[in-house]
N, CA and C atoms as a LAMMPS dump frame, in Angstrom:
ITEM: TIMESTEP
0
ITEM: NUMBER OF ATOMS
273
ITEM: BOX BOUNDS ff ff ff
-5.0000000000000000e+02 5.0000000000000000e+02
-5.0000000000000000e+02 5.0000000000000000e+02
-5.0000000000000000e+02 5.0000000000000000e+02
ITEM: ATOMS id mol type element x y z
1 1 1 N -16.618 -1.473 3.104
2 1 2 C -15.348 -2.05 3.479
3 1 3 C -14.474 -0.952 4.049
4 2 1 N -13.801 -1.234 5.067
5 2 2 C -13.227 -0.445 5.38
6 2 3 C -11.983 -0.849 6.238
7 3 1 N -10.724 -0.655 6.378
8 3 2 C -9.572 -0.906 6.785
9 3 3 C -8.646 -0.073 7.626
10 4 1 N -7.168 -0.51 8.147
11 4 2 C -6.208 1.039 8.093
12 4 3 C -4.785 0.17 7.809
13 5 1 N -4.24 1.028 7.474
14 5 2 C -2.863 1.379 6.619
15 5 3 C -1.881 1.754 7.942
16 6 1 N -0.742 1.254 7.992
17 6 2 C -0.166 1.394 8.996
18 6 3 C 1.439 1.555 8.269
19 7 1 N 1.725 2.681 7.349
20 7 2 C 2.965 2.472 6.67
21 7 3 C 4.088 3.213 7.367
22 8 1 N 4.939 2.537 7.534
23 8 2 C 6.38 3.085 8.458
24 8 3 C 7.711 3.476 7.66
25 9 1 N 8.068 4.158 7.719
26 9 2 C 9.201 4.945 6.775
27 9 3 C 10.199 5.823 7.402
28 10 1 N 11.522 5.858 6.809
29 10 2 C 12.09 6.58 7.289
30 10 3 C 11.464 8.075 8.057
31 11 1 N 10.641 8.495 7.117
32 11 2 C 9.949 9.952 7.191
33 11 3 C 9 9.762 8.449
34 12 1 N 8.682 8.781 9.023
35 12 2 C 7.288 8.963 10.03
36 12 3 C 6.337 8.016 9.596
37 13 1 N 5.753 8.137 10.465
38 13 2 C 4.766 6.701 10.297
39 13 3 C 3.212 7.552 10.077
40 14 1 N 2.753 6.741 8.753
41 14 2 C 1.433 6.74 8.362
42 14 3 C -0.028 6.512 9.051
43 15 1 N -1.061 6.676 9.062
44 15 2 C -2.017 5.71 9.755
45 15 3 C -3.242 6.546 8.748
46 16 1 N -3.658 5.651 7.831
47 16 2 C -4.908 5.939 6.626
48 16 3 C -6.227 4.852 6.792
49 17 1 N -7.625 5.315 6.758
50 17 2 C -8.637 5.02 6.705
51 17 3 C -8.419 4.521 5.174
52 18 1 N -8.472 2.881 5.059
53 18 2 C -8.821 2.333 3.594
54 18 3 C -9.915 2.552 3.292
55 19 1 N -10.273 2.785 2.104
56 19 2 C -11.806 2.991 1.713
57 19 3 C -11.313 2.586 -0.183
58 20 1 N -10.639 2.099 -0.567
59 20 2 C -10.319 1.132 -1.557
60 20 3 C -9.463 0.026 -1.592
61 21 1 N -9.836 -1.249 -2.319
62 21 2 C -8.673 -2.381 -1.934
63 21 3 C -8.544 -3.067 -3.031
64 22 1 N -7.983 -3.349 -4.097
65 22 2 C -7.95 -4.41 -5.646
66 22 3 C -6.889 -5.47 -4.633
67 23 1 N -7.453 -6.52 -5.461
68 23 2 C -6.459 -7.517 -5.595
69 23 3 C -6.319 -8.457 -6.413
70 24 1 N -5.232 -8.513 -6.961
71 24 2 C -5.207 -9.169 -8.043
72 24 3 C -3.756 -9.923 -8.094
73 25 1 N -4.195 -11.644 -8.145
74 25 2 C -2.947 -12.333 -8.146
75 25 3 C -2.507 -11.923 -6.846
76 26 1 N -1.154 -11.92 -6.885
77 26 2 C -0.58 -11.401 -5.12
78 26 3 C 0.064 -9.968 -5.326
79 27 1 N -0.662 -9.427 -5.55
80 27 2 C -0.614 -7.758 -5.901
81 27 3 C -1.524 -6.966 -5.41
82 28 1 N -1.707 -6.015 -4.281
83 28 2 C -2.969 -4.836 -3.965
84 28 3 C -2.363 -3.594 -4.045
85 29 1 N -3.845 -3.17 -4.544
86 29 2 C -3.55 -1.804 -4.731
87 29 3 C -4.675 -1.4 -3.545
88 30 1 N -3.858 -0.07 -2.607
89 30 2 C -5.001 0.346 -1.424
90 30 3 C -4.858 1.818 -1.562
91 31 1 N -5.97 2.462 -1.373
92 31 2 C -6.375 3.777 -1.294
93 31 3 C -7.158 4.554 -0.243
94 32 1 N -7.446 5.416 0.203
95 32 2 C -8.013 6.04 1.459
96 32 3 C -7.641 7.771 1.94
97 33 1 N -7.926 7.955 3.184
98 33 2 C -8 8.898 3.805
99 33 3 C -7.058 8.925 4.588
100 34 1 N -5.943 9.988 5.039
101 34 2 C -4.898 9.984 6.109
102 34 3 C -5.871 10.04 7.221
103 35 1 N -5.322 9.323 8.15
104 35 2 C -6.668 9.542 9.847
105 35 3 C -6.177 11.039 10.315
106 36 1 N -7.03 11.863 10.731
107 36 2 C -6.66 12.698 11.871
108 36 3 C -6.441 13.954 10.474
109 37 1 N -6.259 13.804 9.727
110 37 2 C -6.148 14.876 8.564
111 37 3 C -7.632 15.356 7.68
112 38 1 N -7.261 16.731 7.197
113 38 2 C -8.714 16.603 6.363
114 38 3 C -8.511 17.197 4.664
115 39 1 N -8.737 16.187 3.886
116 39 2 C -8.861 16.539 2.679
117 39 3 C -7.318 15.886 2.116
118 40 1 N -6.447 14.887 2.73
119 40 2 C -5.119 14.178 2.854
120 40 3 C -5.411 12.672 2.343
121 41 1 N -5.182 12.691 1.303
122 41 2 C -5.579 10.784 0.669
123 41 3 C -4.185 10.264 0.57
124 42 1 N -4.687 8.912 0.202
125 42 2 C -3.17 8.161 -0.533
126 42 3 C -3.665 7.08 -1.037
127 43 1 N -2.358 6.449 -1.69
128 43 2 C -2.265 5.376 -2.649
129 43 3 C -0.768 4.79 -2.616
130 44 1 N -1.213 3.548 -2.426
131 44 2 C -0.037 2.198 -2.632
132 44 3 C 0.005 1.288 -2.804
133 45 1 N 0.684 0.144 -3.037
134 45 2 C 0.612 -0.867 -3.727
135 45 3 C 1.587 -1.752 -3.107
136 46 1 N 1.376 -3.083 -3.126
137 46 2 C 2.389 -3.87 -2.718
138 46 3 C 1.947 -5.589 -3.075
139 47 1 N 3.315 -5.523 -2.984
140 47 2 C 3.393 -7.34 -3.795
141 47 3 C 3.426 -8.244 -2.562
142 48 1 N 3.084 -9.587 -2.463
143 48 2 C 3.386 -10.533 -2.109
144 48 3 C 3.912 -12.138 -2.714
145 49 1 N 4.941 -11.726 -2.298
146 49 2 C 5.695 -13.146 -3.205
147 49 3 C 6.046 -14.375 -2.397
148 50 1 N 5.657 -14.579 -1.403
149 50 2 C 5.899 -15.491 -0.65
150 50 3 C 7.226 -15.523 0.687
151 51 1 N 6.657 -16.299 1.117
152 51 2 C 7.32 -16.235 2.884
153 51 3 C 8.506 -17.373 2.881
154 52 1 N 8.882 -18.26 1.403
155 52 2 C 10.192 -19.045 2.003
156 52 3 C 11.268 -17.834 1.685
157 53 1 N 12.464 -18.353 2.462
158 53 2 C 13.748 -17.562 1.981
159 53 3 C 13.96 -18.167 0.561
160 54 1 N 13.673 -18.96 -0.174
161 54 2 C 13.645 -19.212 -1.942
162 54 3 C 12.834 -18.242 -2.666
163 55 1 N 11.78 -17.54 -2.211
164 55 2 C 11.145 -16.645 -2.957
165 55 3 C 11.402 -15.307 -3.271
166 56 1 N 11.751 -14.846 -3.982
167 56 2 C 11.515 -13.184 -4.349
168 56 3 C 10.999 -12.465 -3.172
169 57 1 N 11.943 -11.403 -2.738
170 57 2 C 11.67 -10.233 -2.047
171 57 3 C 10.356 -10.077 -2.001
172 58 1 N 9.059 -9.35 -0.764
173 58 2 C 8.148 -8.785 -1.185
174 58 3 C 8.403 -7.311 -1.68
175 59 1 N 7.606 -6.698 -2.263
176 59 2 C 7.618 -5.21 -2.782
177 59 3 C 6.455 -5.014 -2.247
178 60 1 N 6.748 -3.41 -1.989
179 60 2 C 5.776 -2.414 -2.157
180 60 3 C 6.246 -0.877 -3.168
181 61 1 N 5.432 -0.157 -3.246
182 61 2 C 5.903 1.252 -4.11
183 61 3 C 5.466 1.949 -2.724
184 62 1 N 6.111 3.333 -3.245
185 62 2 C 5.922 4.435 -2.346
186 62 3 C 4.682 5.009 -2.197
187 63 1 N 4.303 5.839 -0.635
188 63 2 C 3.113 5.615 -0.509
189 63 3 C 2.696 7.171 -1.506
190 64 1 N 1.95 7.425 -2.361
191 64 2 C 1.199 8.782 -2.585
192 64 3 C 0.64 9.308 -2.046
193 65 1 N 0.57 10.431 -1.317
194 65 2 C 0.005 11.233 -0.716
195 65 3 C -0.728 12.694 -1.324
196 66 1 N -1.54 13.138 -1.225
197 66 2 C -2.063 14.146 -2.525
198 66 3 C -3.069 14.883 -1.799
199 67 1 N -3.953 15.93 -1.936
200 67 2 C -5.088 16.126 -1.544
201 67 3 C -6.216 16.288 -2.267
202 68 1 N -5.75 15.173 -3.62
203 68 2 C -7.114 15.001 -4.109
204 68 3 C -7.259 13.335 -3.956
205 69 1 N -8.501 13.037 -4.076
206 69 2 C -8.892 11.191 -3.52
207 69 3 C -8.152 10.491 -4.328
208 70 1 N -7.442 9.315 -3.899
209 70 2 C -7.231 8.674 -5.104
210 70 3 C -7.684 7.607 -5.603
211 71 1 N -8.241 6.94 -6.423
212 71 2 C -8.731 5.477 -6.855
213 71 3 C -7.999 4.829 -7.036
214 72 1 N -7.672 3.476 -5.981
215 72 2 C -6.971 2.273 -6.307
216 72 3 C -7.944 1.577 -7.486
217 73 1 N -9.017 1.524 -7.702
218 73 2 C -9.429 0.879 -8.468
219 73 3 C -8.585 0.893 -9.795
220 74 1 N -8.207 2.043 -10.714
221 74 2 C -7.296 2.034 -11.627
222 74 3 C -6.091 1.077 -11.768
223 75 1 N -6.162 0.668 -10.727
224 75 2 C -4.831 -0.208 -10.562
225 75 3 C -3.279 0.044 -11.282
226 76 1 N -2.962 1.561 -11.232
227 76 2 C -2.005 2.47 -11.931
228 76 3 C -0.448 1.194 -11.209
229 77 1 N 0.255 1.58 -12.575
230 77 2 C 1.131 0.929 -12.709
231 77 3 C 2.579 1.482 -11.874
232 78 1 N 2.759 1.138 -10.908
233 78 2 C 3.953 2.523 -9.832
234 78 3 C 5.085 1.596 -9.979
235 79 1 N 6.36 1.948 -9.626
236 79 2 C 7.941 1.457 -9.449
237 79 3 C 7.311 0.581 -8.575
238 80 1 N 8.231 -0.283 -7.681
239 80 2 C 7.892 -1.463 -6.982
240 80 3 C 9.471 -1.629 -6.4
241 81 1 N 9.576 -1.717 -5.062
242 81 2 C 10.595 -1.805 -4.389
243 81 3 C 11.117 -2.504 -3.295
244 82 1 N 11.75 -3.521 -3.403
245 82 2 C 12.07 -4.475 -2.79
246 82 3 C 11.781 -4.317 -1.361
247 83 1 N 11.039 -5.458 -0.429
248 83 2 C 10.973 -5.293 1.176
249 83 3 C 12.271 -6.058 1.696
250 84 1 N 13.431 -5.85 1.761
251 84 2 C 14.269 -7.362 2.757
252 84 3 C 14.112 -7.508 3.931
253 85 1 N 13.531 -6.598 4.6
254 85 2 C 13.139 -7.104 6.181
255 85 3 C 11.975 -6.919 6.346
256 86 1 N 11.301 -7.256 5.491
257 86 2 C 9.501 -6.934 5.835
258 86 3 C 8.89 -8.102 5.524
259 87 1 N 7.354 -7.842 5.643
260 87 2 C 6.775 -9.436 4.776
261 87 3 C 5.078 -8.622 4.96
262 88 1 N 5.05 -8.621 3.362
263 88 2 C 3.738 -8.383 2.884
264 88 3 C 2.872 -9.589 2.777
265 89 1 N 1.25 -9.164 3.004
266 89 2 C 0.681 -10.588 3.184
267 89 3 C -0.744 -10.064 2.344
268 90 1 N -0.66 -10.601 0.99
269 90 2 C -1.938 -10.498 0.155
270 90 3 C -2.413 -11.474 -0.119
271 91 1 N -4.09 -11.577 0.97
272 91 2 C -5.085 -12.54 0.907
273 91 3 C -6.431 -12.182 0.39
């Protein structure tokens, strides 16, 4: 399996080779390789709560960045932070 991560932030924009994905309920946890970097992983997480304006904000947590691998599989428990102009989509 394999994916990419496209996370945008004040700081600069991301672009990571997924090479982990949990999902559980409307919650993922994703993990991988920064592209174009070597020995640069990460880890993040993000909620999906639905697309009416009646539903709860989506969340995500901040992305981790480290240079050792990280396992989403753990499904580690991170802060979680409101999206208001975004829209997360966990299928």
């Amino acid at each position: 399996m394999e994916g990419v991560l496209t996370d945008s932030s004040p700081f600069g924009n991301l672009h990571g080779v997924i090479d982990c994905l949990v999902v559980e309920g409307n919650q993922a946890w994703l993990s991988g390789e920064i592209a174009n970097t070597s020995d640069t992983y990460f880890l993040t997480s993000v909620v999906d709560n639905g697309t009416s304006a009646n539903d709860p904000l989506d969340q995500t947590s901040f992305t981790d960045v480290s240079h050792e691998p990280q396992d989403c599989s753990a499904q580690q428990d991170v802060p979680l932070f409101d999206v208001p102009e975004g829209q997360v989509k966990v299928s």
